[in-house]
C-alpha positions, 0 to 999 in steps of 0.5 A: 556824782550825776556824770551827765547833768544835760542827759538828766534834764532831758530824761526828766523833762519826758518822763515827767510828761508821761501819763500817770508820773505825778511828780520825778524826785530823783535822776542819778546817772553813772557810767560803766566803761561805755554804757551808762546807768540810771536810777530814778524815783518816779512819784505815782497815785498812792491807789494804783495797784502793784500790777499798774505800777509794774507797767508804769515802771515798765513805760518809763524804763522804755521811755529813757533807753529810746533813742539811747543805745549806750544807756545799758540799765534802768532802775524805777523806783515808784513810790506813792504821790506825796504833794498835797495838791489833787486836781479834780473835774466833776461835770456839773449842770450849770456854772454856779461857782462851788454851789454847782450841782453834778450832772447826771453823766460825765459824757452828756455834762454841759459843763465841767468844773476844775478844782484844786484841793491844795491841803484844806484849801478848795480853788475852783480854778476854771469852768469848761463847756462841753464843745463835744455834745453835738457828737454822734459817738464817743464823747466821753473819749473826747473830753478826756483827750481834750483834757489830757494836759490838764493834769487831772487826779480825780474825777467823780461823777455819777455814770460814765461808760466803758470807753471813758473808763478805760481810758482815765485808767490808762491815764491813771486817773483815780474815779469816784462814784457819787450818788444824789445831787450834791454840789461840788463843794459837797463832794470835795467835802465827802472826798476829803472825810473819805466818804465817797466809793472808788470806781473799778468799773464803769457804771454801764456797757458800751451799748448802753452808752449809745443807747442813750445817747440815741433816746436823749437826741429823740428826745431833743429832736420832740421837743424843738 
């Protein structure tokens, strides 16, 4: 029987916020003379690797002994997401419902589309402007920050840079690579038929981002 029914909500309520947790299918807590035990089963992207997963059981183990003295062992269990339900951002040049078409970079998008793949069902829930293009540096680490309690799965895009990368991996956000100009309902058809290639590196450096980013305010600056 689960000894502590308010220490099992609070354990739930903060490791199911944590980055990377998809879903917390059981808390069990026992107690031994004056320590207590927990053993919990964490939910995860079915793509992380056994390395990411070690360090992700790792993150919620210290997330449930802080602040707790008596909790003397953790058990983790992680086992694959099993939901139905992936969320997806794709960065989009206009806003055009599922007809909108992806923009060249996820940085220098001027717009993000939200999607929902709930089974075969599609629900383009929201649009999302680019408040960040004005910015000199790291706009790619913005957006993610900015859309970090959104709950996003997936992103597909067609460049993103070192940075941006580095930090959906740590968010444990799965990348995909997408090539031409499709449209989102197009892409989210190629996602489900297993047709789109997973990114394990960013398509260009740091430099290269800056690069860019400095010729495509050269440019602007030509032709106002």
């Amino acid at each position: 029987a689960n000894l502590d029914p308010d220490l099992q909500a609070e354990i739930g309520a903060k490791i199911s916020g944590m980055s990377g947790v998809r879903d917390v299918t059981r808390i069990r807590i026992r107690r031994a003379g004056p320590f207590r035990m927990v053993d919990c089963t964490i939910e995860t992207s079915p793509h992380l690797s056994l390395y990411k997963a070690h360090e992700l059981a790792d993150q919620v183990e210290e997330s449930i002994t802080a602040g707790h003295k008596d909790i003397d062992t953790v058990f983790v269990h992680v086992e694959p997401y099993r939901r139905e339900s992936v969320s997806m951002l794709i960065p989009v040049k206009t806003v055009n419902g599922l007809e909108s078409v992806i923009h060249e970079h996820f940085g220098r998008a001027p717009y993000f589309a939200f999607v929902r793949l709930d089974r075969d069902e599609v629900t383009l829930e929201d649009f999302f402007y680019n408040e960040f293009l004005d910015e000199k540096i790291h706009i790619g680490v913005k957006i993610i920050k900015a859309f970090s309690g959104a709950g996003v799965d997936v992103l597909f895009t067609k460049q993103i840079g070192e940075l941006a990368f580095s930090l959906l991996k740590e968010r444990f956000v799965d990348i995909y690579l997408v090539e031409g100009a499709p449209t989102v309902r197009e892409i989210v058809d190629a996602y489900r038929n297993n047709l789109l290639q997973k990114l394990h590196a960013p398509t260009h450096g740091l430099e290269e981002s800056e690069a860019g980013r400095i010729q495509e305010s050269a440019n602007t600056e030509e032709t106002v």
